[in-house]
Every structure is written in structure tokens, then in C-alpha cells.
Backbone as CSV, one residue per row, in Angstrom:
resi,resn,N_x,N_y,N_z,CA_x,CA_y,CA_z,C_x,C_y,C_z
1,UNK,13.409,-11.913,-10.003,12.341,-11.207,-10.708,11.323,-12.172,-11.312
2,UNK,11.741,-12.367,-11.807,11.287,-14.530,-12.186,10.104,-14.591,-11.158
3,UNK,10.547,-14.878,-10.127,9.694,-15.220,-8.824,8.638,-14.477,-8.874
4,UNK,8.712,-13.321,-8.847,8.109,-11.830,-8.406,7.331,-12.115,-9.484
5,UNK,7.275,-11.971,-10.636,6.321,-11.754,-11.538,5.656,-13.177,-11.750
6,UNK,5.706,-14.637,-11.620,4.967,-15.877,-11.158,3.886,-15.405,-10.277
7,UNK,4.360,-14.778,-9.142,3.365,-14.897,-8.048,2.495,-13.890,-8.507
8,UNK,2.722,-12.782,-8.626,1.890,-11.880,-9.381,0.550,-12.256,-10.187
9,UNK,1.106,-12.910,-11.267,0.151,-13.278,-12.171,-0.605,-14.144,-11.307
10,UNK,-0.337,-14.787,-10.478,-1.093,-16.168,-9.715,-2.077,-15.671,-8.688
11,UNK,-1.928,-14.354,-8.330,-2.929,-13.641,-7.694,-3.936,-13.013,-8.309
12,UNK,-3.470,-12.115,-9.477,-4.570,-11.961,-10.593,-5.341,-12.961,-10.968
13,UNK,-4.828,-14.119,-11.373,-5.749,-15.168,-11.973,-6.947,-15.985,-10.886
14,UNK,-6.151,-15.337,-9.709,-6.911,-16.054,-8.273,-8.413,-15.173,-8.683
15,UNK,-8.150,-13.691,-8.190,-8.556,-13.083,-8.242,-9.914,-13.043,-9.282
16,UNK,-9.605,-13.100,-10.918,-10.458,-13.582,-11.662,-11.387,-14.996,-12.334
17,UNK,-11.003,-15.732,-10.789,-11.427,-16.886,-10.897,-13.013,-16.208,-9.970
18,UNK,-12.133,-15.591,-9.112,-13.829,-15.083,-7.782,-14.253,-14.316,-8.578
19,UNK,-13.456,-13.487,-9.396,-14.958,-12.472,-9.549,-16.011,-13.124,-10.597
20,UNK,-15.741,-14.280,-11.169,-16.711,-14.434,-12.093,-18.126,-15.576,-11.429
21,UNK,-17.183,-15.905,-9.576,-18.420,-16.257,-8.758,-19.279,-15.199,-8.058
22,UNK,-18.737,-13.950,-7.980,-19.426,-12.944,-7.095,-18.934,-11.667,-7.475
23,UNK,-19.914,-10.610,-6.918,-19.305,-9.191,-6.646,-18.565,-8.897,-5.566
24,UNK,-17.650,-8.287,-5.889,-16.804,-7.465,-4.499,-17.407,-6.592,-4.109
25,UNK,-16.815,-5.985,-2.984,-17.229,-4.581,-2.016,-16.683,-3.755,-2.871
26,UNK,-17.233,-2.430,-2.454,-17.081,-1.178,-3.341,-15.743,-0.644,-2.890
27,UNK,-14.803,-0.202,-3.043,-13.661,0.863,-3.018,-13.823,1.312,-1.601
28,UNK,-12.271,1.176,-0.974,-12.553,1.692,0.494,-11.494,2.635,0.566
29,UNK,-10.613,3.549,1.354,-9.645,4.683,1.376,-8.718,3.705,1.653
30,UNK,-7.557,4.274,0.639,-6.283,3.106,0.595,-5.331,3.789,1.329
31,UNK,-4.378,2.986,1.793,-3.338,3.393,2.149,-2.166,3.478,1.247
32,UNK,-0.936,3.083,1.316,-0.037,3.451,0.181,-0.057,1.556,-0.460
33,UNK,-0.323,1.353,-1.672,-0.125,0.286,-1.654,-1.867,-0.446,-2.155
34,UNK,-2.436,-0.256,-1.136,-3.692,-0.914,-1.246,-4.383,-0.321,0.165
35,UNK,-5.810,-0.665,0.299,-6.446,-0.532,1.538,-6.655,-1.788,2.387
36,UNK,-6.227,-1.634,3.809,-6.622,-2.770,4.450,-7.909,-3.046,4.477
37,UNK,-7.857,-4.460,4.199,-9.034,-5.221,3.954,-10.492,-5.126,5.409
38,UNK,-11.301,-4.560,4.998,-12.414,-3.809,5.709,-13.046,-5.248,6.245
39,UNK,-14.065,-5.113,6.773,-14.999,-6.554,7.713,-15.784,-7.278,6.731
40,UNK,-16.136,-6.059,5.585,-16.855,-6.407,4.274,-15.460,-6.771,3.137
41,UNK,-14.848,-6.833,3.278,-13.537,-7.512,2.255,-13.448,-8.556,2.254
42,UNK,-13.047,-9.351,3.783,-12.612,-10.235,4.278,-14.406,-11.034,4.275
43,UNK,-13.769,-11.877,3.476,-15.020,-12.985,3.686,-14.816,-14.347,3.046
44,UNK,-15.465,-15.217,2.523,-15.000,-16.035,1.383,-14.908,-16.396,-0.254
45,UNK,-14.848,-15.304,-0.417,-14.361,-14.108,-1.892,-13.171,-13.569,-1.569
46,UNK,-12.626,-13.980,-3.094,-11.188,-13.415,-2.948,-11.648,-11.531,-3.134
47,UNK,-10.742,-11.261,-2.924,-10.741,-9.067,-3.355,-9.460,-8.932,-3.215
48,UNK,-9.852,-8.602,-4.935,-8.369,-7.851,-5.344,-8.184,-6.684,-5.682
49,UNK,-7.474,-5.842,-5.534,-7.092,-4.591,-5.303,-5.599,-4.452,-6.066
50,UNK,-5.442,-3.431,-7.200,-4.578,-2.725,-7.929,-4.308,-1.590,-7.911
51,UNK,-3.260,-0.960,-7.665,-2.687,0.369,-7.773,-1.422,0.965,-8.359
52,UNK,-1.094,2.010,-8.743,-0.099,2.366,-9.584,0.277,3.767,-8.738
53,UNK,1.760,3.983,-8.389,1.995,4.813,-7.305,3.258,5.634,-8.308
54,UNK,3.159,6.954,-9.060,3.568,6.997,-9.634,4.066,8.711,-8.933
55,UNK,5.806,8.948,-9.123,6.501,9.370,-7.746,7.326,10.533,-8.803
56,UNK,6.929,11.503,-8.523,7.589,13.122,-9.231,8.449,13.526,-8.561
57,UNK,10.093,13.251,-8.520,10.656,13.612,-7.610,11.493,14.856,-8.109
58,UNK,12.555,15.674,-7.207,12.690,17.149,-8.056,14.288,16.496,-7.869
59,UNK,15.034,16.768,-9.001,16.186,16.741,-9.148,16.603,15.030,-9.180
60,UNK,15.570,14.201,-9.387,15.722,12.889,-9.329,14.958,11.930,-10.547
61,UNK,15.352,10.807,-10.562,14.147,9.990,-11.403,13.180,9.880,-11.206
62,UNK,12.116,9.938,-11.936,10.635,9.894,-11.444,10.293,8.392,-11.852
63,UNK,9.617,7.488,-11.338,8.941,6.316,-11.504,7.993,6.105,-11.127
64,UNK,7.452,4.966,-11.069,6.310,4.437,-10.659,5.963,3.124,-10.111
65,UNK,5.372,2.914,-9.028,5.178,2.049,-8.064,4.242,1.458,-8.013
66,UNK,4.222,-0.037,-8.597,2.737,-1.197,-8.762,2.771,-1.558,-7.648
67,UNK,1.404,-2.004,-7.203,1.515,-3.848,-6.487,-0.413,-3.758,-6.889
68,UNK,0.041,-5.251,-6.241,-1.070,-5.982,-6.185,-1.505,-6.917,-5.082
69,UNK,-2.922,-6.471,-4.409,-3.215,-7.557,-3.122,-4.212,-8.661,-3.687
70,UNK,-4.582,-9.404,-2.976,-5.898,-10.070,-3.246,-6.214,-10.761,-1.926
71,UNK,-6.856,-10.511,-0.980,-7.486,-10.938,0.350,-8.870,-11.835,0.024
72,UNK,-8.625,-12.988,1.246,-9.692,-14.523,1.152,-10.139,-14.612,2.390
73,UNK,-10.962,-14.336,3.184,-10.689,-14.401,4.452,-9.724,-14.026,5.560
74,UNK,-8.998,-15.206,6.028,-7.964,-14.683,6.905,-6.860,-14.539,6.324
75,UNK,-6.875,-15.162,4.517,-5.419,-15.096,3.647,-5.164,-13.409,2.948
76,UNK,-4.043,-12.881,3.262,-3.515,-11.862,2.617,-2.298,-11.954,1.667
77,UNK,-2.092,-12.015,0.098,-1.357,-11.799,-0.320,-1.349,-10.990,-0.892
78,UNK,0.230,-10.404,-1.385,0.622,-9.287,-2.087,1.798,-9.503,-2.595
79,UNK,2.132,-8.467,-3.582,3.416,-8.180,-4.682,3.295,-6.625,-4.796
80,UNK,4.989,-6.412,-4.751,4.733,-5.115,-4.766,6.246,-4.807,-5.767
81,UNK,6.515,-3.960,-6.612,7.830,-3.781,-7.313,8.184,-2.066,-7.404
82,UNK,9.347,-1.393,-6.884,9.678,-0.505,-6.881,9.463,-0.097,-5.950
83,UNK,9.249,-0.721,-4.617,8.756,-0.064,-3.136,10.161,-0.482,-2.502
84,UNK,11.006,-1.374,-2.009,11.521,-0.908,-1.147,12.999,-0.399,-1.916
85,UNK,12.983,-0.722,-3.188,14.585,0.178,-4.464,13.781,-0.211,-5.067
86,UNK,14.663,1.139,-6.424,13.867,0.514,-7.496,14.785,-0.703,-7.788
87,UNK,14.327,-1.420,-9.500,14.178,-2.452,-9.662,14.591,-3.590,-8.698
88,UNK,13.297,-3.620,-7.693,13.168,-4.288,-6.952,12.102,-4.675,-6.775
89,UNK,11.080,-6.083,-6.637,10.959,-6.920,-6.425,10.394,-7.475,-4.858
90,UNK,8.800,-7.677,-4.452,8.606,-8.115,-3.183,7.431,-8.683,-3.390
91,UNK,7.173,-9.968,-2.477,6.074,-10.737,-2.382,5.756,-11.017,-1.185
92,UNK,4.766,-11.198,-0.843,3.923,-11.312,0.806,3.071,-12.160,1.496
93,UNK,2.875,-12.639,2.545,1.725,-13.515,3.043,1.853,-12.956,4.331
94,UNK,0.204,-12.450,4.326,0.140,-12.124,5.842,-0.973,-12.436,6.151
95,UNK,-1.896,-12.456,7.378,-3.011,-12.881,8.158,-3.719,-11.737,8.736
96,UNK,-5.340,-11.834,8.305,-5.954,-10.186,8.617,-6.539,-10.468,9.861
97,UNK,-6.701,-9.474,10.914,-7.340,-9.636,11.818,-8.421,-8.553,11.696
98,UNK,-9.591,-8.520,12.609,-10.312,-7.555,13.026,-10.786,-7.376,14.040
99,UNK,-11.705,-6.073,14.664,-12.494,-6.188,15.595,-12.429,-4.871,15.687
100,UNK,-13.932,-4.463,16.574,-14.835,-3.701,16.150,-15.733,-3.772,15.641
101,UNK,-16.498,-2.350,15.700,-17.850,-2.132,14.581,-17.467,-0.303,14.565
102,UNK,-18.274,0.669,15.750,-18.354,1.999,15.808,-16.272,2.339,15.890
103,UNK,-15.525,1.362,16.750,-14.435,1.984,16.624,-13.648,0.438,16.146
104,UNK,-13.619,0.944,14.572,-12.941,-0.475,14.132,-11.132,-0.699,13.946
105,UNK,-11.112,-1.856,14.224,-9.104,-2.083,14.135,-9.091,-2.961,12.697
106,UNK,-8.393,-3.026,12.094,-7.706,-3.684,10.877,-6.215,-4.279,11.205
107,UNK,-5.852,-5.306,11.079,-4.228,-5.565,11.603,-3.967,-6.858,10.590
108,UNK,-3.263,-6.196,9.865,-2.169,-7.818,8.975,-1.036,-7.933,9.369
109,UNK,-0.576,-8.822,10.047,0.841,-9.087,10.051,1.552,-9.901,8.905
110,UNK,2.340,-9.610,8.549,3.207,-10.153,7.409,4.678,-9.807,7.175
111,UNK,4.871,-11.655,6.369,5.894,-11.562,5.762,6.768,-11.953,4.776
112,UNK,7.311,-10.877,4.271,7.846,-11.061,2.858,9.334,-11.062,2.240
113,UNK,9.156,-12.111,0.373,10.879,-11.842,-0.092,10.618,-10.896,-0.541
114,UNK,12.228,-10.242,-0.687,12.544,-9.370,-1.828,13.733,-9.649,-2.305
115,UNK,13.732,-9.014,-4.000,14.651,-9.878,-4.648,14.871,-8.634,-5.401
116,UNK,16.170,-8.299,-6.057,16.530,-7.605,-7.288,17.583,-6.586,-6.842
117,UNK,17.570,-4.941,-7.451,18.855,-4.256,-6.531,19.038,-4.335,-5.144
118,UNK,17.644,-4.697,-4.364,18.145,-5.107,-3.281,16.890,-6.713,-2.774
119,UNK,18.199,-7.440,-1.917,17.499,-8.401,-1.707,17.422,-9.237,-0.240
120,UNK,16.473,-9.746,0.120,16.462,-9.818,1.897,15.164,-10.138,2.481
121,UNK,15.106,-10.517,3.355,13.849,-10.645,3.906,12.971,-10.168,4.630
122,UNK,11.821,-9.521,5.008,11.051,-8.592,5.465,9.882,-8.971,6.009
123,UNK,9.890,-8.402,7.326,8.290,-8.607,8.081,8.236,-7.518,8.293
124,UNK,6.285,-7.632,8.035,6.042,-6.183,7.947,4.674,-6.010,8.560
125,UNK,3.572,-5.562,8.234,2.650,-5.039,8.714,1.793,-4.095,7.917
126,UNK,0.228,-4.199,7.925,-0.440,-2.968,7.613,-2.078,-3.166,8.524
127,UNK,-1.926,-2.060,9.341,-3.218,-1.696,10.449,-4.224,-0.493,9.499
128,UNK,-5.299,-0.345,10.110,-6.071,0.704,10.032,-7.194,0.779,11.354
129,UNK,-6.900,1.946,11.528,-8.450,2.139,12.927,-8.857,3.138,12.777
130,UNK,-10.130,3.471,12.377,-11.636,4.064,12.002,-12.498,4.570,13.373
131,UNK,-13.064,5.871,13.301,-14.107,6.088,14.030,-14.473,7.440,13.346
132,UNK,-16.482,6.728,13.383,-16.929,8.033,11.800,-16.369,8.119,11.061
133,UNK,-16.093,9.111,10.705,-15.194,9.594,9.279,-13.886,9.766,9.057
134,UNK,-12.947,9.099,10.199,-11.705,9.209,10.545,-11.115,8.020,10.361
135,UNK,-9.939,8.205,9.874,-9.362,6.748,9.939,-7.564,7.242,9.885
136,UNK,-7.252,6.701,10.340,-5.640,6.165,10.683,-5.555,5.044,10.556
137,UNK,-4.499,4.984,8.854,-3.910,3.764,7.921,-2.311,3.787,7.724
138,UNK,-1.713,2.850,8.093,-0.324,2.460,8.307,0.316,1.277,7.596
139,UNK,1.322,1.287,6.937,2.084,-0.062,6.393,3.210,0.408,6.965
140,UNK,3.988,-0.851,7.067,5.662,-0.164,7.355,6.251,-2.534,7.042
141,UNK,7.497,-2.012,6.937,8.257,-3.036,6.867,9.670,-2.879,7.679
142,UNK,10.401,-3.670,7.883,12.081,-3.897,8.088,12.469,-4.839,7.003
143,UNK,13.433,-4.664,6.825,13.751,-5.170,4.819,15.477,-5.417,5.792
144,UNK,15.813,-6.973,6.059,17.238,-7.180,6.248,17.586,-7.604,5.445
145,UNK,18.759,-6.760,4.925,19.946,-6.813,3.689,20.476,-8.316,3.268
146,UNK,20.125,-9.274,2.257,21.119,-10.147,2.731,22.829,-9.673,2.036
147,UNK,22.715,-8.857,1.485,24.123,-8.578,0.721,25.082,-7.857,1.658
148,UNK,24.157,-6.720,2.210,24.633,-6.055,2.924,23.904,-5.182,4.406
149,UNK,24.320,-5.689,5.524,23.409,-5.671,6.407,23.131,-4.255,6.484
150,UNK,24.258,-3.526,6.453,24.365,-1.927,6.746,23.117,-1.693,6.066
151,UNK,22.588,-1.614,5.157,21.470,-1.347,4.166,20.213,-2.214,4.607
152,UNK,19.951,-2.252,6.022,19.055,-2.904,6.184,18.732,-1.439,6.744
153,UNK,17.328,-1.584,6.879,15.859,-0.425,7.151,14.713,-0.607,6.938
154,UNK,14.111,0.378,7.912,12.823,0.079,7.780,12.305,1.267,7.466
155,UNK,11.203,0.902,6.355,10.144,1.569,5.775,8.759,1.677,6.467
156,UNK,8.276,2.945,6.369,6.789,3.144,6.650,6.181,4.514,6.005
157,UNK,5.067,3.741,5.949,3.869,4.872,5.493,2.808,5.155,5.877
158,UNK,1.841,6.164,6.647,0.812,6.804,6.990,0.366,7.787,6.934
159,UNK,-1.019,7.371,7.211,-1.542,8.516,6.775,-2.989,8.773,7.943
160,UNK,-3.458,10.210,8.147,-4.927,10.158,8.980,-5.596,10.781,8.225
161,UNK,-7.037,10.928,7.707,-7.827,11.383,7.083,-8.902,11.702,7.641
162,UNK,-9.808,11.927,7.144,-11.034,12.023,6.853,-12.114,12.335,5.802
163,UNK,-13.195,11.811,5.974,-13.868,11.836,4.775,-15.436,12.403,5.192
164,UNK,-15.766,13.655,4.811,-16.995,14.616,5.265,-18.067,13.968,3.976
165,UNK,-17.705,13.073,3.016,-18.683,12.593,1.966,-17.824,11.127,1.561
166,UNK,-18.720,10.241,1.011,-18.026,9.031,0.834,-16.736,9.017,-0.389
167,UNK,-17.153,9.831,-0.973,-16.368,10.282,-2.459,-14.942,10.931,-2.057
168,UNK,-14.822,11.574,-1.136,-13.793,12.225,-1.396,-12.974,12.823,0.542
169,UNK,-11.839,12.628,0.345,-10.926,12.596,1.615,-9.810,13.413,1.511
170,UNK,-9.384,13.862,2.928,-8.622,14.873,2.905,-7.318,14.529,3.976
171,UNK,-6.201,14.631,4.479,-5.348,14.368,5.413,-4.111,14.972,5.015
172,UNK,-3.172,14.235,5.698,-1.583,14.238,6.197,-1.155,12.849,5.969
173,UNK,0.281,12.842,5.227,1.016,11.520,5.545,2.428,12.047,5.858
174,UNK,2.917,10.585,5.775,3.986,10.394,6.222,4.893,9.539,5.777
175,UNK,5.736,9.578,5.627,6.897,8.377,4.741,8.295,8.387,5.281
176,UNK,8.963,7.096,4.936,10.372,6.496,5.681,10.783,5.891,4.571
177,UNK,11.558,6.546,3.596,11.898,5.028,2.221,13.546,5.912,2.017
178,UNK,14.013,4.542,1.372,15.282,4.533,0.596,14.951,4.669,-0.906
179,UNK,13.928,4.777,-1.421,13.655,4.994,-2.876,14.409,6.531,-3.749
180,UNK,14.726,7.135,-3.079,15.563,8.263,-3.493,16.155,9.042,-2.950
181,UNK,16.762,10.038,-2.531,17.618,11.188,-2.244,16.475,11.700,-1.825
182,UNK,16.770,12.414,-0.425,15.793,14.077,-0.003,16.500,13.974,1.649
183,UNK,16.518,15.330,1.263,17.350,15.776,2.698,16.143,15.847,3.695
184,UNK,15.362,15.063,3.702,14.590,14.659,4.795,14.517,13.378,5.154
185,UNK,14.750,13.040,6.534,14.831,11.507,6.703,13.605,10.618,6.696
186,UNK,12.631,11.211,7.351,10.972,11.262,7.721,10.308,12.596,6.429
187,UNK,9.476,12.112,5.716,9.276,13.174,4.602,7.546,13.648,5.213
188,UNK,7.169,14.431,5.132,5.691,14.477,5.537,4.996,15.744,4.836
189,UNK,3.849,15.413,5.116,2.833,16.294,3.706,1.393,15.980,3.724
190,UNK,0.485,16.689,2.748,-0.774,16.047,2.803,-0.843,15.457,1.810
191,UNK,-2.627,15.030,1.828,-3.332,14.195,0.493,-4.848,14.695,0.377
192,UNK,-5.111,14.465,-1.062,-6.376,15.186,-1.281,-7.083,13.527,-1.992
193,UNK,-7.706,13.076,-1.770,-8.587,11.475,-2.464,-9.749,11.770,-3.102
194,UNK,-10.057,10.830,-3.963,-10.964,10.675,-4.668,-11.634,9.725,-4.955
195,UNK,-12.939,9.656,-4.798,-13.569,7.890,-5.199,-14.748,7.934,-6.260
196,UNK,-15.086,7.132,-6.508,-15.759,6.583,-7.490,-16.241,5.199,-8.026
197,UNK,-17.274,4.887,-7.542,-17.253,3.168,-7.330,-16.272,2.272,-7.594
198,UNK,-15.626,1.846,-8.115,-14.372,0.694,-7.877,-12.850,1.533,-8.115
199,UNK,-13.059,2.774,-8.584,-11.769,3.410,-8.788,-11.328,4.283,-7.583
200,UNK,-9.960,4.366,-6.970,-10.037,5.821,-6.109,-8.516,6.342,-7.193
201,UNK,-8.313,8.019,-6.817,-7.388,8.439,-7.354,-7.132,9.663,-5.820
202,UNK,-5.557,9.677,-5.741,-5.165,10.149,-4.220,-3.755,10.826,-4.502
203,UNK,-3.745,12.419,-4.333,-3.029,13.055,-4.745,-1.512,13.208,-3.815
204,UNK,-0.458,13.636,-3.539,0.076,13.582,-2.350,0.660,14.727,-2.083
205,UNK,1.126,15.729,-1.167,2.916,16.461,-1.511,3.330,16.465,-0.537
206,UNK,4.580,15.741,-0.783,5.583,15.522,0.614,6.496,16.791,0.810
207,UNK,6.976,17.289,1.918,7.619,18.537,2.300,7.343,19.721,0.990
208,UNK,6.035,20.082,1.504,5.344,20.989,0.463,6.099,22.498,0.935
209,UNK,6.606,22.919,2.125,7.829,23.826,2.642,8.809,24.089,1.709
210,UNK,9.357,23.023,0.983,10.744,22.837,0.677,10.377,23.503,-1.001
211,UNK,11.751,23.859,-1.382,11.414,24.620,-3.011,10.745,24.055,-3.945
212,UNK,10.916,22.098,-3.897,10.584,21.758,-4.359,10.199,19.981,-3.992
213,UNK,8.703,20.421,-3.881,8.284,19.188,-3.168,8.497,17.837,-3.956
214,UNK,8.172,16.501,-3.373,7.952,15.583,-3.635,6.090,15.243,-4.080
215,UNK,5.954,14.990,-5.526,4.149,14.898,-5.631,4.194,13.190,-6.056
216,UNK,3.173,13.165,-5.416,3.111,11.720,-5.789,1.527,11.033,-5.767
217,UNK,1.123,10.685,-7.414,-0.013,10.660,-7.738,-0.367,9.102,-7.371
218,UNK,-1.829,8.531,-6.927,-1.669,6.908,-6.941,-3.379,7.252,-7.635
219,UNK,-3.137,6.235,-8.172,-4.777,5.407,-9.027,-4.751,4.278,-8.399
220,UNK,-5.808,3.668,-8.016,-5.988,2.350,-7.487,-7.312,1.879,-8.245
221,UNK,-7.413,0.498,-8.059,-8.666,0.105,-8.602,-9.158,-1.476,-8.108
222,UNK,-10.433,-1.727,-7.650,-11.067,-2.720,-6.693,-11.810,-3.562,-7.634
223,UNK,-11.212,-4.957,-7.808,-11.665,-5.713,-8.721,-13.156,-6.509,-8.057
């Protein structure tokens, strides 16, 4: 945990070293976590990106889910705590690619520790591909156990949207986690988004069918 919260702070401070050389890009549609870093992200300015993923579950603990990115060009790091168990613990380095313009790709490959109730090592990934007002955004990981292999899995999250005004987006996701109990293995649902120059706020409900769904609110914010 030690670890986890070092690197953390060391990205924030990265982070507020650039912004006091430049402005960032405005708020782009996030995925779970953060948004992959757009053609206007990636440059030689750091952009950092904060979010708080905070998880209403029915008959379970409810918590809440930080991380933090900060993208430099082709450098991607991140920290993330309560994503793959709770009190747990993950840090990242991955490499952004792009290409496109009218039909654009986004691709980080990465990989990361994790440390705490569970601990192991993980490569992972987060894409996005855009055309008009559409976009399909994806993270996912494999998290191998070192304690216990049986408890190795992989996580993912997506989502497809669209956005008929820059402010505000509408879709479907999708989720794969060990973060709690639900008699669904694959959980799926929509999302309703919201923007506002450096802030977005993105509503969720997973198996909205079931008596009692999974809601799960995220705030993000684009330093």
C-alpha cells in the first residue's frame, strides 16, 4: 500500500508541475477509470485525469473506486485502488498509440502491480474507436494471483455511446469484476453522462431487470 500511495502522489505532483506550464484539453467521454487519451491529450504536456467510482450495491457493501492517470506523450501512467478487491491497490505503465482522424483508434497497452487483499501481476489494456458521435471504450486486465492462482481473472469494462451534443451521452455497458457478489457473471446495463468543461459526471445501472440493480455513480475531473 506503501507503494501504491508513493506512486500516486508522484503522478499528481507530475501532473501539477505541467499545468502551471500550460492548459490541458477539455474533458473527453471516459471510460471506467479515466478516458483514453484523445490525439489532443497526447502531446508534450502531461494530462491528468481524476475520478471517483462510487458502487451502490444491493445486499452488499457499497464503496468507492479512485484512480488516477496522467498521460505525456507516448507515457501512460496510472493508480487505481478498489478496482480489482477491495482494499486493494494497483499501479501502471503503459504506451498510447493512435491513428486516425474521421474513424479514430486509441490503444494502451499496459502493465501493472497489485498489492493488498489481493496481490499479483497484471497486463492489461484500454482502446477506444470513434466515428461522429459514436464511440466504443474498453479497459480490461488479467490480474495473476500470486497467493493463489485459482483467483486469478480477468476483468473488463465497456461501454458504446453516443453523444447527439458535446455535453451529454447516452449508452450500454458492460462489466467482468470480482469486487462483489451478483448472480451475474457478465453484469450489463446502461449509462446516462454528463459534461461540463473539465468535469464529467456518468450515471450507471447494471442488470436494471433484476429486483435490485447495481447503480454506480462516477465524477471525474481533467486537470
Amino acid at each position: 500500500m506503501r507503494l501504491f500511495a508513493f506512486i500516486a502522489i508522484g503522478v499528481v505532483l507530475a501532473g501539477g508541475n505541467a499545468l502551471a506550464q500550460t492548459e490541458t484539453p477539455p474533458v473527453s467521454p471516459p471510460t471506467h477509470g479515466t478516458p483514453t487519451p484523445t490525439n489532443e491529450a497526447v502531446g508534450k504536456t502531461w494530462s491528468v485525469y481524476a475520478s471517483a467510482y462510487t458502487y451502490i450495491v444491493p445486499d452488499s457493501q457499497n464503496f468507492v473506486q479512485p484512480t488516477i492517470t496522467a498521460d505525456r506523450d507516448w507515457l501512460h501512467l496510472e493508480a487505481r485502488y478498489n478496482y480489482e478487491n477491495l482494499r486493494t491497490g494497483s499501479v501502471w505503465f503503459g504506451y498510447n498509440f493512435s491513428v486516425g482522424d474521421k474513424l479514430a483508434l486509441e490503444f494502451t497497452p499496459m502493465i501493472g502491480g497489485v498489492m493488498g487483499d489481493t496481490a499479483g501481476v497484471a497486463p492489461g489494456y484500454r482502446f477506444s474507436l470513434s466515428y461522429w458521435k459514436v464511440e466504443l471504450a474498453s479497459e480490461g486486465e488479467y490480474v495473476f494471483d500470486a497467493r493463489d492462482s485459482t483467483e486469478s481473472f480477468f476483468y473488463t469494462w465497456s461501454e458504446l455511446s453516443i453523444s447527439p451534443v458535446d455535453w451529454f451521452r447516452v449508452g450500454s455497458a458492460i462489466q467482468r469484476t470480482k469486487l462483489y457478489q451478483s448472480d451475474f457473471d457478465v453484469q450489463r446495463g446502461f449509462l446516462v453522462g454528463f459534461a461540463y468543461k473539465r468535469v464529467d459526471f456518468t450515471s450507471y445501472v447494471f442488470n436494471p431487470d433484476a429486483s435490485k440493480p447495481t447503480v454506480v455513480l462516477a465524477l471525474g475531473f481533467q486537470f
